[in-house]
C-alpha positions in Angstrom: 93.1 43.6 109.8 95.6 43.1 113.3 96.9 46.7 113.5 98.9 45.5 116.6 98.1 48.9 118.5 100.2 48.9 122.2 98.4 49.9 125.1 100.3 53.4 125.4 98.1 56.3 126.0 97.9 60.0 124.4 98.3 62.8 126.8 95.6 65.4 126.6 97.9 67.5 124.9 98.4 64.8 121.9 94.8 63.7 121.9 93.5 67.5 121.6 96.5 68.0 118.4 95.1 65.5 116.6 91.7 66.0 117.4 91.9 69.8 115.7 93.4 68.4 112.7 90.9 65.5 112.2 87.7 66.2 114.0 86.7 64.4 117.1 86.6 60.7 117.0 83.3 59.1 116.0 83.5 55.4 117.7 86.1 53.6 119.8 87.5 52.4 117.1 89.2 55.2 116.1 89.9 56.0 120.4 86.8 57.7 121.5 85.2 56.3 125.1 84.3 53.1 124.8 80.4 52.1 124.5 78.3 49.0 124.2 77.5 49.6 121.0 80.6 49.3 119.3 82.6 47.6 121.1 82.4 44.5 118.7 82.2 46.3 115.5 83.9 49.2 113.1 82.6 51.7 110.8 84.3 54.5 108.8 87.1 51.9 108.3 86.6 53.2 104.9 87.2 56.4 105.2 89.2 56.4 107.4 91.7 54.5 104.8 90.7 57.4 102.8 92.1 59.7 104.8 96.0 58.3 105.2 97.2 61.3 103.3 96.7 63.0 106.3 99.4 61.3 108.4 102.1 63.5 107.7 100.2 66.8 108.9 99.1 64.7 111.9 102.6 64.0 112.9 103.1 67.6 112.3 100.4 68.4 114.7 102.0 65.8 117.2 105.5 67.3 116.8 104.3 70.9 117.1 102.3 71.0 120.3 104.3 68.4 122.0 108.3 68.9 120.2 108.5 65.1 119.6 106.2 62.1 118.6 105.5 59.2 121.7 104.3 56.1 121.2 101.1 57.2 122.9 100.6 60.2 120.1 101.4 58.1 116.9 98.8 54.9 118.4 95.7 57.2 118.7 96.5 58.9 115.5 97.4 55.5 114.0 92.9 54.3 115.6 92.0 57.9 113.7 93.4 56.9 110.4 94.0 53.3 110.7 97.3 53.1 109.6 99.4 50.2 110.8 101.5 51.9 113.3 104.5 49.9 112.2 103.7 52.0 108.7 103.3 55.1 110.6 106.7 54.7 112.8 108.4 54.2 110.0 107.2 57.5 108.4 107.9 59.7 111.4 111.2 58.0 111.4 111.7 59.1 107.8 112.0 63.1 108.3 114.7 64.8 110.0 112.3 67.0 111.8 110.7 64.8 113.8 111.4 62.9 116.7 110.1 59.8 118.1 112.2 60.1 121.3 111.8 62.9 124.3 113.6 66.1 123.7 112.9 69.4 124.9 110.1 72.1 123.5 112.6 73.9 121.8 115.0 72.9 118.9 117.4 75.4 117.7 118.3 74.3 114.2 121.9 75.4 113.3 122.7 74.9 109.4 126.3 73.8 109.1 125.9 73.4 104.9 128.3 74.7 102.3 127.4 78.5 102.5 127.3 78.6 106.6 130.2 76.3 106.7 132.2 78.7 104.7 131.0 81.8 107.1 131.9 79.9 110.6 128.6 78.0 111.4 131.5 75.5 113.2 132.0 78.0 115.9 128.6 79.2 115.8 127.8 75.3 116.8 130.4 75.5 119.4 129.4 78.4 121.4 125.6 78.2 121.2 125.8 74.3 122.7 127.8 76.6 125.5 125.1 79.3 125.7 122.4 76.9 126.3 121.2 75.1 128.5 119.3 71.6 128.6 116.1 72.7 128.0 117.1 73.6 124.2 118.1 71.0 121.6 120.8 72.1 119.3 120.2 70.4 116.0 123.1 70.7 113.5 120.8 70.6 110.3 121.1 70.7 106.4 120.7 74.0 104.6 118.1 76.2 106.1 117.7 78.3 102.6 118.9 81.1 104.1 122.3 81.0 102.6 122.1 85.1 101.7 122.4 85.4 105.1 125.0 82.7 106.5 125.7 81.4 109.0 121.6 80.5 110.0 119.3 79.3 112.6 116.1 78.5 113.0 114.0 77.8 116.3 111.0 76.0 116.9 109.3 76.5 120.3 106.4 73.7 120.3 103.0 74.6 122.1 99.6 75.7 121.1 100.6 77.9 118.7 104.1 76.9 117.9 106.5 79.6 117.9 109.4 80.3 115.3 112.2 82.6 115.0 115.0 82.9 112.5 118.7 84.5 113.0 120.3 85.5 109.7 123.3 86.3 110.1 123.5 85.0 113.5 126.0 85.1 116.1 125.4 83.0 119.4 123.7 86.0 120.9 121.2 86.2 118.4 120.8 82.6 118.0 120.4 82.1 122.1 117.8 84.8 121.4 115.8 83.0 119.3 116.2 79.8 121.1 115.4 81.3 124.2 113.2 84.0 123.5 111.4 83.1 120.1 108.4 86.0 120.5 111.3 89.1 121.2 113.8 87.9 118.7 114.1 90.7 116.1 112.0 90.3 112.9 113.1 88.8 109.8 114.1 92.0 107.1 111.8 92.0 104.2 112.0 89.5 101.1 113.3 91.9 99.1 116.8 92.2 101.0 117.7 88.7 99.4 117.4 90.5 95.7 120.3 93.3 95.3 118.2 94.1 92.0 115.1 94.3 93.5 113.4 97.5 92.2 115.2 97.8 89.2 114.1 98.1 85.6 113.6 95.2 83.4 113.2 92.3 85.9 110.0 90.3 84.8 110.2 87.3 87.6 111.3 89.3 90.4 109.9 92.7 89.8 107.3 92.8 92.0 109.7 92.1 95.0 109.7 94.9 97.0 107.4 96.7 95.6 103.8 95.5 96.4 103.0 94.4 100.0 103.1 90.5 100.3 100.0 90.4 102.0 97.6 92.3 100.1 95.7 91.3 97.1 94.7 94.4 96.2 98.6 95.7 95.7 98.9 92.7 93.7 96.1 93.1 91.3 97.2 96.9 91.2 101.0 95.6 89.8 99.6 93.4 87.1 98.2 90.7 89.2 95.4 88.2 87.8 96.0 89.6 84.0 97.5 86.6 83.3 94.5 84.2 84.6 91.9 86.7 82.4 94.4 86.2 79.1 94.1 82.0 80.2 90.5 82.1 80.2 90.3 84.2 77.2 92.6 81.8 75.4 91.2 78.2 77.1 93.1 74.9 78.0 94.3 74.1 74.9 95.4 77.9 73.8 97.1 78.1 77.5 99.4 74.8 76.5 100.0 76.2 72.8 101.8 79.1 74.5 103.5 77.9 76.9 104.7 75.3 74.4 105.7 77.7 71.9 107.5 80.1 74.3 109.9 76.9 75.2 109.7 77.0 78.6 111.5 73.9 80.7 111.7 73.5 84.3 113.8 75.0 86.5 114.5 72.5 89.2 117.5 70.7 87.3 115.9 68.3 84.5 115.1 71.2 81.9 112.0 69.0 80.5 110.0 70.8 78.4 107.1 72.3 80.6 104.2 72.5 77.8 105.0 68.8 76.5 104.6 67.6 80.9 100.9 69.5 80.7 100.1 68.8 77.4 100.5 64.9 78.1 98.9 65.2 81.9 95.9 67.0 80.0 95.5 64.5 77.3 94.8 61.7 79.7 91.5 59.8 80.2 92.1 58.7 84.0 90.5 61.5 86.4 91.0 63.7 88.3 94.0 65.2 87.2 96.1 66.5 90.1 98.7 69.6 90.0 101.7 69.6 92.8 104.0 72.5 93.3 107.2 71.2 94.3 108.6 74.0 97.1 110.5 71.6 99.2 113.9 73.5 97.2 116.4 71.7 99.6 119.1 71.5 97.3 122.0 73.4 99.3 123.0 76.7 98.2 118.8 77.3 96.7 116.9 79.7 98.5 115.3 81.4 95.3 111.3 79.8 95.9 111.5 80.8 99.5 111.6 84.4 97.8 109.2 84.4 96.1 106.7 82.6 98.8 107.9 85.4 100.8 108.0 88.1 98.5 105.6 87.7 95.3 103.0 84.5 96.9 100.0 85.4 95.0 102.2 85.0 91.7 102.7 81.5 92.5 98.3 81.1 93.5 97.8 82.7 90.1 100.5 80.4 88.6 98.8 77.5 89.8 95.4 78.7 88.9 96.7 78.7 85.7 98.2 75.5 85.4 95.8 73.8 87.2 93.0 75.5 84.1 94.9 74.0 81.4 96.1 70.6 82.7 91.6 70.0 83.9 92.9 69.8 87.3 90.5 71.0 90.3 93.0 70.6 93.7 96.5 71.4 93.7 98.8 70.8 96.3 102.1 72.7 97.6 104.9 70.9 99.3 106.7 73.4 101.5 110.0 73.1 103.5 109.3 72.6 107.3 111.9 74.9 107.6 110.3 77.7 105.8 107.4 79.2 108.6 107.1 82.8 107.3 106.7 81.4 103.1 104.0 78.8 104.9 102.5 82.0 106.7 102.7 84.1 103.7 101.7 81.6 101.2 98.6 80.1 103.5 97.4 84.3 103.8 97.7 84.4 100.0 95.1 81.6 99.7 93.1 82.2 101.9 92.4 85.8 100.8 92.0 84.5 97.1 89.6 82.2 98.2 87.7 84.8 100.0 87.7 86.9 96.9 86.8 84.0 94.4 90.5 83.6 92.7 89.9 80.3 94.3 87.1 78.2 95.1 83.7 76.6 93.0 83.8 79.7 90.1 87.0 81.3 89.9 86.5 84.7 89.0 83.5 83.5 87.5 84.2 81.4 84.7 82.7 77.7 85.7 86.0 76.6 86.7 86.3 75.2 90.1 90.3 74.9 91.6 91.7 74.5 95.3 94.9 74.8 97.0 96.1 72.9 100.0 99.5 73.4 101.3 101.5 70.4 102.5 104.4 70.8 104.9 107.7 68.9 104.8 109.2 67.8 107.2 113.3 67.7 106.5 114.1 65.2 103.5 116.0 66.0 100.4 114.5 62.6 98.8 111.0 64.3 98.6 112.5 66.9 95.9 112.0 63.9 93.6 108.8 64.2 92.5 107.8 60.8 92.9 109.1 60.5 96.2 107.0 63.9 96.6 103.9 62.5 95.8 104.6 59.4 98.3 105.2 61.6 101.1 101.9 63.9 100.3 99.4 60.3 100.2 101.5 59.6 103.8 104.4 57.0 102.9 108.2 57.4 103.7 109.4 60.2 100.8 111.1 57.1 98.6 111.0 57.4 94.9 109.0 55.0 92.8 110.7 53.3 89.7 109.7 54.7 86.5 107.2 53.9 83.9 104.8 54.9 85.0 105.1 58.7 84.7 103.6 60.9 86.5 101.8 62.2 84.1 99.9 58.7 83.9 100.1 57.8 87.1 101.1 60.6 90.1 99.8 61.7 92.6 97.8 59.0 94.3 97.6 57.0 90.9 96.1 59.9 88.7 97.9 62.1 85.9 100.1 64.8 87.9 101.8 67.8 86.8 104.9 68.7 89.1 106.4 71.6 88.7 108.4 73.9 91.1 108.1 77.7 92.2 110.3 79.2 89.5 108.6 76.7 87.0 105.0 77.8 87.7 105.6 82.0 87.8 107.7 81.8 84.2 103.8 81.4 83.1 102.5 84.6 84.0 104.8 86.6 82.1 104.3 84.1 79.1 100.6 85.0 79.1 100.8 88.6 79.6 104.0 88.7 76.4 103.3 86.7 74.4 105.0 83.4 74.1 107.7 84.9 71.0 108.3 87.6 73.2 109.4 85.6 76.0 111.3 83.1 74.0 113.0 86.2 72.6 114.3 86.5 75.8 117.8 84.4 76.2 119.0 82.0 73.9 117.5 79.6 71.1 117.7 76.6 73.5 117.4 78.1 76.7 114.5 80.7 76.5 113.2 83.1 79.4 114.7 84.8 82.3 116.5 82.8 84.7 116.9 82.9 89.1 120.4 82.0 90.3 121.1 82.0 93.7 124.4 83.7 94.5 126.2 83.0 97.8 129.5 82.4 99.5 132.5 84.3 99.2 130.5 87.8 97.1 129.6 90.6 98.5 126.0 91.2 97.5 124.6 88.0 98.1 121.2 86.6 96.8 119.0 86.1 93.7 119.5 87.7 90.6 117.7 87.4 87.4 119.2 87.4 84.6 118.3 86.5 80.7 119.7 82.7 79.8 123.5 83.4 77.9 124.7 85.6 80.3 128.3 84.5 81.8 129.0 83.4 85.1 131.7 85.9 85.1 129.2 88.7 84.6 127.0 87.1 87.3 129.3 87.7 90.2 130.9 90.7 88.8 126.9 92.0 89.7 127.4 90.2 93.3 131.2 91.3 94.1 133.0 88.5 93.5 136.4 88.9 96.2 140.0 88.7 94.0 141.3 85.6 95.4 138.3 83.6 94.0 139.6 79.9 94.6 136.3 77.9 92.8 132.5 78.2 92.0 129.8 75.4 92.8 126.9 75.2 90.1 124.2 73.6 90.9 124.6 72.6 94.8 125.6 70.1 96.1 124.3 67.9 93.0 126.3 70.2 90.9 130.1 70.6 90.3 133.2 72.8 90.5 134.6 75.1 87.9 137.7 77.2 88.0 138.3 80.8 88.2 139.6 80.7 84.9 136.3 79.4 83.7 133.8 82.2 84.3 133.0 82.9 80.6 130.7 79.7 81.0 127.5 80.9 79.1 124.7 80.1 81.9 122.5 78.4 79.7 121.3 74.2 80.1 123.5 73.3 76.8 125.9 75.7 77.3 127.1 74.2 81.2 126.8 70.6 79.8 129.4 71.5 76.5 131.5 73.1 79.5 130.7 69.6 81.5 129.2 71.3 84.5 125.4 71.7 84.9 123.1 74.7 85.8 120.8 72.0 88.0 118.3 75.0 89.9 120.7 77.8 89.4 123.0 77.6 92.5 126.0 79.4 92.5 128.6 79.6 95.1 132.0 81.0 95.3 134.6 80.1 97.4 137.8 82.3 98.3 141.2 80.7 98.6 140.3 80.8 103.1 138.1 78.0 102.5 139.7 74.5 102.6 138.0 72.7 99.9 138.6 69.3 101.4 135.8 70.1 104.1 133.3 71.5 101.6 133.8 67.9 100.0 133.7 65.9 103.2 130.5 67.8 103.9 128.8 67.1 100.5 130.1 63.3 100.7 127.6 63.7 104.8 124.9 65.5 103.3 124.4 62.5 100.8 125.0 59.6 103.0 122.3 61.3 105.4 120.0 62.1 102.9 119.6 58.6 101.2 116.6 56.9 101.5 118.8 54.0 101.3 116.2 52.4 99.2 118.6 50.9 96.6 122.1 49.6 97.1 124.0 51.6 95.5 123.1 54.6 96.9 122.9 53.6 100.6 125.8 52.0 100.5 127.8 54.1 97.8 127.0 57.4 99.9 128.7 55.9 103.3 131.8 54.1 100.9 131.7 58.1 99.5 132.2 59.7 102.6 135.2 56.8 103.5 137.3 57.2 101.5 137.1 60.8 101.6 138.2 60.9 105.0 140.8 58.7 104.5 141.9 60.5 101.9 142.0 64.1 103.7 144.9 62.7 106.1 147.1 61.8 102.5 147.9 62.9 99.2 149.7 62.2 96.5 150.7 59.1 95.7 149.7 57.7 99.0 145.8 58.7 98.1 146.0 57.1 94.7 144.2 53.4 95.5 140.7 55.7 97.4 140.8 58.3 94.5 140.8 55.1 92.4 138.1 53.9 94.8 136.2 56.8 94.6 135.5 56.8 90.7 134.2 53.4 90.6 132.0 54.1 93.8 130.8 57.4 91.7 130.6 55.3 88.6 128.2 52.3 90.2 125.7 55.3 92.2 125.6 57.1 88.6 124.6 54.2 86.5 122.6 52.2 89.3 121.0 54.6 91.6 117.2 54.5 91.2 116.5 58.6 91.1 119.2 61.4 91.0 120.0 61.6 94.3 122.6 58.9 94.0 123.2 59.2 90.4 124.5 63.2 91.5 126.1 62.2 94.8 129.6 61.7 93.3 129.5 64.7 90.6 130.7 67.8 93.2 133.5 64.8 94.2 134.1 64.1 91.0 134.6 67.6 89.1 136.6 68.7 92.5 139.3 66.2 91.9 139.0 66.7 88.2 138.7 70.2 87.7 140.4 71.5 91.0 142.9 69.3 91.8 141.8 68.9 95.3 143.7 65.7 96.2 147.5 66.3 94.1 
């Protein structure tokens, strides 16, 4: 096979990345020092092949030490995996966090999304482009997850270790400060400042937040932790699936499929090994609820895994993280390692025959790879596009076995179905929609962040807990792939059937109120960007919707009336074509928040 290497060298600093990821090179074919002796031959090609899932956390060792990807870097780590570097280009092309073009050490990422829009990231942009100098690049970026804490911004200092720092709230001081001086920026305030209830009585998902240290296993087991696992082993694979069956559990991403029918129908298949992903990459704008957890609660989500993992006969789990979530990597990677010290992971889990490993998986700034199959191609070290469907994952996932992909919130409703009692927890909301439920509160409230609240409570009593301000102008369920409802439309039960009667949709629980100061016609304008950059632009209707989206809207924010008539017109049968065509939900949401504004809002009249 011609892999068409060029003759562009690694720098030491790119070769010795690489090398601590993947070992030193064994031959000159993968770009040790040439010999005699293999100068005409190969081996490991092999496994080398084997190994291309390791691409994207080789690019991530690249962009880390170095800040940006040269041709050099990508052709020797290309020889150590051989991978086509046309493949490989293409992949670090892919994620918005990489760069395959010289920029300096340090990127400041400012998030200029709904939530930091609405709390002056704009002038935040403005004056920290004035407060720095070249050797920072300022990065307007997609949400950051921090939206409890608009406007945000996150630096990354490459080098050996890289260096983060978040500012949240920040003000250009602050966000020079991290830029500039990532090791004496102040430290991020505790998890448990994101959940207004946290400490209060009767919270099941979040009540450990704040209360046990995130870094110690012991505090964990002492508030409940690994009962769960003891009640799966007690009750086996099969017992494990019965209750979470029974307790009606469905996933809390946006789809709502039944989570016991996903595992029940991964387990049941012939084809090994069976594989478990946790989906963290939550980069829906507005969700910040997973990052939380990670932060706040991460050997819940181990144990969760464990779990799952025991009843679905899988023996290596993955989690995909946000790149732009360093301390829930740092708090989540401590977590395993520490439960694979004490045996929670390893060979014999606590014991009981049953071998199961965790390996985190970093993203790297796409909103495609919260699709799960687009997930699963960005893990084995493609470009994050989705794959047509059948085959499902549970026949064919991750690479080509029977996957269960669940996210954060998904996995941790599990514990307290074990340690319940699967009628118990179903008697918890409504018939339908069963369990406790995270919404993520932000925008124009008071007290934002998560709550948790039972499924059938209103939104009006949601941000009456948060402080909803009096001149309330519209609310945004679920993101950006969500729509608008009016402030005459908070006694919306916040349950999966009772959004769609209202025709809305809970998608992960988003929910952000806007005051009458915000000009909705931006918000919309930057929903209509976030889409168009987020396409894979893998099918038509999507690539090409998302930029005829974003068109018209801009058009339309210099008219009204009568005069905008012909692109409203437009508009619909844009929306209608991406909803009936697209090939995954990305396109098939990109025109709802559009859609309901005009609708519901009037935005355009």
């Amino acid at each position: 096979m011609d892999l068409h290497f060029g003759d562009s060298k690694p720098t030491d600093d790119e070769r010795a990345a690489v090398d601590a990821l993947l070992g030193p090179p064994e031959s000159s074919w993968e770009g040790a020092d040439r010999s005699d002796a293999d100068l005409r031959w190969a081996r490991g090609g092999r496994a080398a092949r084997d190994r291309r899932d390791l691409l994207l956390p080789g690019l991530h060792a690249i962009n880390d030490r170095v800040g940006w990807i040269s041709e050099g870097a990508l052709g020797y780590l290309c020889r150590r995996l051989t991978v086509p570097p046309a493949e490989a280009y293409g992949v670090a092309t892919f994620y918005a966090m990489f760069s395959v073009t010289p920029r300096p050490a340090t990127v400041l990422h400012v998030c200029t999304d709904l939530a930091c829009t609405a709390a002056g990231a704009s002038a935040l942009c403005a004056g920290v482009e004035q407060g720095l100098g070249p050797g920072v690049h300022v990065e307007r970026s997609p949400c950051l997850g921090l939206c409890e804490r608009a406007p945000a911004a996150l630096a990354i200092r490459a080098g050996d270790p890289v260096r983060t720092a978040v500012a949240a709230p920040a003000t250009v001081e602050t966000a020079v400060l991290a830029a500039t001086a990532p090791d004496s920026a102040p430290e991020e305030p505790p998890a448990a400042t994101a959940v207004p209830q946290a400490g209060h009585e009767g919270l099941t998902l979040l009540r450990r937040v704040g209360v046990v240290d995130p870094a110690s296993l012991d505090d964990y087991r002492a508030n409940g932790g690994y009962t769960a696992l003891r009640h799966a082993f007690g009750l086996g694979p099969a017992g494990v699936i019965r209750e979470v069956t029974d307790s009606g559990l469905v996933g809390r991403g946006g789809a709502a499929f039944p989570t016991g029918r996903k595992w029940q129908a991964t387990a049941s298949q012939p084809d090994h090994p069976h594989y478990l992903v946790c989906n963290a990459d939550e980069s829906e704008p507005g969700t910040f609820k997973d990052r939380v957890i990670m932060e706040g609660d991460p050997y819940s989500l181990v144990e969760a895994m464990t779990i799952a993992a025991y009843a679905i006969g899988a023996h290596r789990g993955f989690v995909y993280l946000r790149g732009e979530y360093p301390r829930a990597t740092r708090r989540l990677r401590h977590a395993i390692d520490q439960a694979r010290a004490r045996g929670f992971l390893g060979d014999d889990v606590l014991g009981q025959g049953f071998a199961f490993d965790i390996e985190i998986r970093r993203g790297a700034g796409a909103y495609i790879c919260g699709e799960e199959t687009a997930l699963f191609n960005s893990i084995e070290g493609y470009r994050g596009e989705p794959r047509s469907k059948p085959p499902f994952p549970v026949e064919k996932g991750l690479f080509g076995k029977p996957t269960v992909e669940n996210n954060v919130e998904t996995l941790v409703n599990v514990l307290p179905i074990l340690t319940m009692g699967a009628p118990a927890y179903a008697a918890i909301g409504t018939a339908k929609s069963t369990g406790p439920k995270l919404f993520c509160v932000s925008g124009s409230v008071a007290r934002p962040g998560i709550y948790e609240l039972p499924f059938g409570a209103t939104l009006g009593e949601l941000l009456r807990l948060a402080g909803v301000r009096e001149n309330l102008r519209a609310v945004l369920l679920g993101g950006a792939a969500g729509g608008f409802v009016r402030p005459d439309e908070l006694a919306i039960p916040l349950t999966f059937e009772g959004t769609r009667e209202a025709g809305t949709t809970l998608g992960s629980g988003v929910v952000m109120a806007f005051d009458d100061t915000v000009p909705l016609p931006r918000l919309l304008l930057r929903i209509a960007r976030f889409f168009r950059d987020e396409s894979c632009g893998q099918c038509v209707p999507c690539r090409v919707g998302t930029v005829r989206q974003e068109e018209a809207l801009h058009r339309i924010v210099a008219r009204t009336g009568a005069d905008a008539a012909g692109d409203v017109a437009l508009l619909r049968e844009v929306g209608r074509a991406m909803r009936d065509a697209s090939i995954c939900g990305l396109g098939q949401t990109a025109w709802n928040a559009v859609e309901s504004a005009i609708d519901r809002l009037g935005a355009y009249e």
